[in-house]
N, CA, C and O atoms as a DFTB+ gen file, in Angstrom:
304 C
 N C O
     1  1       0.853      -1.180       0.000
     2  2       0.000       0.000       0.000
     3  2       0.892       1.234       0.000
     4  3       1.897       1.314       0.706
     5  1       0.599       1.910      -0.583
     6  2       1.749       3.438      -0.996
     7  2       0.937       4.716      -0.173
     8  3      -0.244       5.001      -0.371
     9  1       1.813       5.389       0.758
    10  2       1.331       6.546       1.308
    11  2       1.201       7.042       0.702
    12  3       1.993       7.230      -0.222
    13  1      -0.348       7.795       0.897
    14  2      -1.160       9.095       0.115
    15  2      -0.228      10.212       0.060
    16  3       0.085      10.760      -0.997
    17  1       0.369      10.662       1.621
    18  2       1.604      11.631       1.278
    19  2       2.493      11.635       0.363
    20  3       2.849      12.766       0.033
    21  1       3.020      10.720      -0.210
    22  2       4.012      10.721      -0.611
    23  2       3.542      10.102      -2.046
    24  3       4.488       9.665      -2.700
    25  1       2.352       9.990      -2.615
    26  2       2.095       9.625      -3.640
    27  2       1.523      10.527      -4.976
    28  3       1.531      10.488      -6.207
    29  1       0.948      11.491      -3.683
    30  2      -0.030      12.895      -4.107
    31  2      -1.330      12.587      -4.458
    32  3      -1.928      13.242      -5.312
    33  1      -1.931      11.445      -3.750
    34  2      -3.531      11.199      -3.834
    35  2      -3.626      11.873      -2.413
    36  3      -4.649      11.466      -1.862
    37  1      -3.032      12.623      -1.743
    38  2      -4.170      13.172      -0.505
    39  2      -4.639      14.848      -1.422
    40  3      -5.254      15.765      -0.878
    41  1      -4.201      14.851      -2.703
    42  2      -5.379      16.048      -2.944
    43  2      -6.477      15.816      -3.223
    44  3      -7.308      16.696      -3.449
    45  1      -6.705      14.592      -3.265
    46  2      -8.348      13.551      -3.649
    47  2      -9.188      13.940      -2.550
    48  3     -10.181      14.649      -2.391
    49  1      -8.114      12.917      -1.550
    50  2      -9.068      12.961      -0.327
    51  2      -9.462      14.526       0.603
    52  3     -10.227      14.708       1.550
    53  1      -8.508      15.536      -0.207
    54  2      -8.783      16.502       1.094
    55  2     -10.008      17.359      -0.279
    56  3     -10.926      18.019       0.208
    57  1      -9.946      17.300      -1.525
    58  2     -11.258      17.950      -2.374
    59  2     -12.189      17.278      -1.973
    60  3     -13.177      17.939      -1.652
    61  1     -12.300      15.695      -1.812
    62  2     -12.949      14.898      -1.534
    63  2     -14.040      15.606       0.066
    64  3     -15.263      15.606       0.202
    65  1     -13.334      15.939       0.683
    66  2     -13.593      16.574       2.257
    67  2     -14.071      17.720       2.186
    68  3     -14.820      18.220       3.026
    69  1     -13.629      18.304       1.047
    70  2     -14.252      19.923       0.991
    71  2     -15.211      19.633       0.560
    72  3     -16.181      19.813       1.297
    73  1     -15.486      19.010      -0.897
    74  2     -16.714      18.851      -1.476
    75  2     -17.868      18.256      -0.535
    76  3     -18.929      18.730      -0.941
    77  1     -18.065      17.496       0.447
    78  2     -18.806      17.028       1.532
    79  2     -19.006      18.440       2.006
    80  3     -20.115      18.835       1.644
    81  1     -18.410      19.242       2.609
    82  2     -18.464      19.911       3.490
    83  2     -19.291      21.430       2.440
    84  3     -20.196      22.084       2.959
    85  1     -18.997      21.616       1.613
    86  2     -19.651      22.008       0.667
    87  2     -21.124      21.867       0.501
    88  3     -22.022      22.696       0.358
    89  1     -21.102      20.600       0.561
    90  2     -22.667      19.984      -0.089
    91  2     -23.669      20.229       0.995
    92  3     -24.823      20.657       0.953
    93  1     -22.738      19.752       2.184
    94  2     -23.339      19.791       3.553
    95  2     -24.242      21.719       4.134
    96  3     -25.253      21.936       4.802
    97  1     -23.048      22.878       3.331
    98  2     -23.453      23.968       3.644
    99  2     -24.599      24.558       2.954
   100  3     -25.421      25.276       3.523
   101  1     -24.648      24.147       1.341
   102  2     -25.712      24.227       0.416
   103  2     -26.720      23.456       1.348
   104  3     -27.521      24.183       1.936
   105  1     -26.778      22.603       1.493
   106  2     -28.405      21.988       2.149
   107  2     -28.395      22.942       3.380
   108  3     -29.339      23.720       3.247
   109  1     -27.833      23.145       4.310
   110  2     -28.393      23.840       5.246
   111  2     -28.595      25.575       4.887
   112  3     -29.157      26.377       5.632
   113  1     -28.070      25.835       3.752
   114  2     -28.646      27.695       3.476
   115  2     -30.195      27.022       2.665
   116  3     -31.332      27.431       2.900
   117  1     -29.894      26.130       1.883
   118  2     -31.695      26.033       1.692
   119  2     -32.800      25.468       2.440
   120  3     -33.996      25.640       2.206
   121  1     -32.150      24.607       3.587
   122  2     -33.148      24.546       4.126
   123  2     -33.789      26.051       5.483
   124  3     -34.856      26.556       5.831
   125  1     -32.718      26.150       5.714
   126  2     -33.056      27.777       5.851
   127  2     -34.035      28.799       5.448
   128  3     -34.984      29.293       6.056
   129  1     -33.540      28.997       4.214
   130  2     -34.190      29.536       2.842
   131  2     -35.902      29.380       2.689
   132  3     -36.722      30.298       2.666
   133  1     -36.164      27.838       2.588
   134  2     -36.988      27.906       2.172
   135  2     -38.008      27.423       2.972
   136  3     -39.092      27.201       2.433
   137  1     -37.808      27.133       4.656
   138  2     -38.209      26.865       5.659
   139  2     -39.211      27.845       5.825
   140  3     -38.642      28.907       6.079
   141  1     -40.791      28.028       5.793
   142  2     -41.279      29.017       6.133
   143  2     -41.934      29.118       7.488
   144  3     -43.097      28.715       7.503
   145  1     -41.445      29.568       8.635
   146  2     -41.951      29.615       9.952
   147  2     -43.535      30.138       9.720
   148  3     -43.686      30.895       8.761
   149  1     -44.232      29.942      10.182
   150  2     -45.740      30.008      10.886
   151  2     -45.981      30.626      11.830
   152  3     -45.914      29.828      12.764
   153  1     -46.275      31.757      12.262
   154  2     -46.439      32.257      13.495
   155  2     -47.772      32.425      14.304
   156  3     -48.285      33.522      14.087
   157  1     -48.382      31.733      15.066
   158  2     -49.503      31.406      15.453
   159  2     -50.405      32.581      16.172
   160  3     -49.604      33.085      16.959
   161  1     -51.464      33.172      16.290
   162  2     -52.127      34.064      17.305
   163  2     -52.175      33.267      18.642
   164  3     -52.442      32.067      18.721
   165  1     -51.835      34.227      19.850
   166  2     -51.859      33.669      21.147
   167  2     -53.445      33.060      21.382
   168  3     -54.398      33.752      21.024
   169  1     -53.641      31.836      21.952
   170  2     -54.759      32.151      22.845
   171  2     -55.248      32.150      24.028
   172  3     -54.789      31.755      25.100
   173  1     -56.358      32.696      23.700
   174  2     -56.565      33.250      24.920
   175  2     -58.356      32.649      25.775
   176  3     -59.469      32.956      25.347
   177  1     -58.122      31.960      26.744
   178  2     -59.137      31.220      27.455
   179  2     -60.147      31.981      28.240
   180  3     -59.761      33.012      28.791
   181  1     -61.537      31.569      28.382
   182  2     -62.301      32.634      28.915
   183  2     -61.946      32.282      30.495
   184  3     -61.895      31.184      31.050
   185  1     -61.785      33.227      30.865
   186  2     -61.335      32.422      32.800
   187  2     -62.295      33.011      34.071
   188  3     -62.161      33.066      35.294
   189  1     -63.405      33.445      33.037
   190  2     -64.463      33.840      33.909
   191  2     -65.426      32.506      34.427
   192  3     -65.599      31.574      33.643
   193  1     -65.898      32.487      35.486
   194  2     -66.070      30.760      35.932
   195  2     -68.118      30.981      35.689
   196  3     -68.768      31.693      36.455
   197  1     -68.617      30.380      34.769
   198  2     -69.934      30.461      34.317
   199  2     -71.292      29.385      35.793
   200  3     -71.484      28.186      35.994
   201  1     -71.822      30.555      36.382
   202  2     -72.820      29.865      37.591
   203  2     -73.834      28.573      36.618
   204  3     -74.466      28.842      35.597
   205  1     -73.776      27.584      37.085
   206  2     -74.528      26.813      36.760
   207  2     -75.992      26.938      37.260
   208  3     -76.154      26.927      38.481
   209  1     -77.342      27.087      36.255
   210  2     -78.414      27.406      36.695
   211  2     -79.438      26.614      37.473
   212  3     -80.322      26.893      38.284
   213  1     -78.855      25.248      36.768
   214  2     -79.544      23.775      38.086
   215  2     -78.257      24.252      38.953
   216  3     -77.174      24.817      38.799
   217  1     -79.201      23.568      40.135
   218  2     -78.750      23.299      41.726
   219  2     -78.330      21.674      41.243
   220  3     -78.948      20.974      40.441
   221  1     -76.963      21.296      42.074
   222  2     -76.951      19.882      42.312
   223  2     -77.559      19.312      43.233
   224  3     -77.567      19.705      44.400
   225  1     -78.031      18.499      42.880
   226  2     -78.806      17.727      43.543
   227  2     -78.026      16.658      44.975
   228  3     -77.638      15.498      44.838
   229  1     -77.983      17.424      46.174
   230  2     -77.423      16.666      47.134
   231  2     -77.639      15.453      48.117
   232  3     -76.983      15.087      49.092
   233  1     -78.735      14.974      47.555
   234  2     -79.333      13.337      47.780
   235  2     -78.105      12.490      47.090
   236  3     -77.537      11.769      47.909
   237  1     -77.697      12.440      46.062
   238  2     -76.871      11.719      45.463
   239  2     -75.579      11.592      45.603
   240  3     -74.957      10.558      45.358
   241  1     -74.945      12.984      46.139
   242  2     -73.892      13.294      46.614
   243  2     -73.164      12.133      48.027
   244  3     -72.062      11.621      48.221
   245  1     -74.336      12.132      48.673
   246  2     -74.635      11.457      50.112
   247  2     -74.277       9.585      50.162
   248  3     -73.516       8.846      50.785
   249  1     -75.387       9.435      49.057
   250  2     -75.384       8.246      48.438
   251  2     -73.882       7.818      48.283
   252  3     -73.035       8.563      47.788
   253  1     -73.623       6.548      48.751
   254  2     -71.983       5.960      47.773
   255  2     -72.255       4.851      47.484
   256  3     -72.832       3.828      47.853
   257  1     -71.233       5.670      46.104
   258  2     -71.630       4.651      44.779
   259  2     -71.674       3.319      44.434
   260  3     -70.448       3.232      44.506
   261  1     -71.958       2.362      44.167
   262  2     -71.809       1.057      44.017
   263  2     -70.488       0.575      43.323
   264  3     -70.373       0.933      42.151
   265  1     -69.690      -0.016      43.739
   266  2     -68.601      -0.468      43.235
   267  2     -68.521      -1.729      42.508
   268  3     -68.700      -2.833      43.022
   269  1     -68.251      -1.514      41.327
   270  2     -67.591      -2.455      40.374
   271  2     -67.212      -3.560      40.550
   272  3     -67.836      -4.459      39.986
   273  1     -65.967      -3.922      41.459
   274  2     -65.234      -4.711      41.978
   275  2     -65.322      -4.752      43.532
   276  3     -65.545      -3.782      44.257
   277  1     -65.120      -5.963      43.897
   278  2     -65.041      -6.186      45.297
   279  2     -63.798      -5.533      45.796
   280  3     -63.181      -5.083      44.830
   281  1     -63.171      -5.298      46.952
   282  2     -61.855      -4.515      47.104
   283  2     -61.876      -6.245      48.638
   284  3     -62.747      -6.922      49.185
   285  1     -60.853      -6.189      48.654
   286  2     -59.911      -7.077      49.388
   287  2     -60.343      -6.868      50.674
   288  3     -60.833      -5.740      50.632
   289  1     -60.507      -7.511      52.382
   290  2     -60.738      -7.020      53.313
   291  2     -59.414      -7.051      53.470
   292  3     -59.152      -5.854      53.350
   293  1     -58.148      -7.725      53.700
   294  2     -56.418      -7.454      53.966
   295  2     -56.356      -7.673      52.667
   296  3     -56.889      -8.271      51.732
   297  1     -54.976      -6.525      53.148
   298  2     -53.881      -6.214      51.869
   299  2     -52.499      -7.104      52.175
   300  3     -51.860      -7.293      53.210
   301  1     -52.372      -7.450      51.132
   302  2     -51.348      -7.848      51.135
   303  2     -49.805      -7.351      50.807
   304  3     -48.863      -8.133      50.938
């Protein structure tokens, strides 16, 4: 195998390196370029708290609820 130094193929590899680095800068000015940001309107929530005109009904409240599942008397 023959050193690149001393052969004069490292001007391959170092155009070789620019040209990457090249290609690499073109894609990032266009994606730049042609990236169009979106800029959204803030929003904004009503944070006034609206009275509900039924009354809840506090019979039901009282009541507890029927459960689904049995729950364990010990835990383990």
């Amino acid at each position: 195998m023959q050193n690149p130094f001393e052969s004069g193929h490292i001007k391959n590899y170092v155009l070789l390196y620019a040209s990457v680095v090249v290609i690499m800068v073109l894609f990032f000015i266009a994606s730049t370029l042609f990236n169009d940001i979106e800029f959204y309107d803030k929003k904004e929530f009503n944070t006034q708290k609206e009275e509900n005109s039924v009354p809840v009904k506090e019979e039901n409240l009282s009541k507890s609820p029927k459960l689904k599942f049995k729950l364990l008397d010990k835990a383990y």
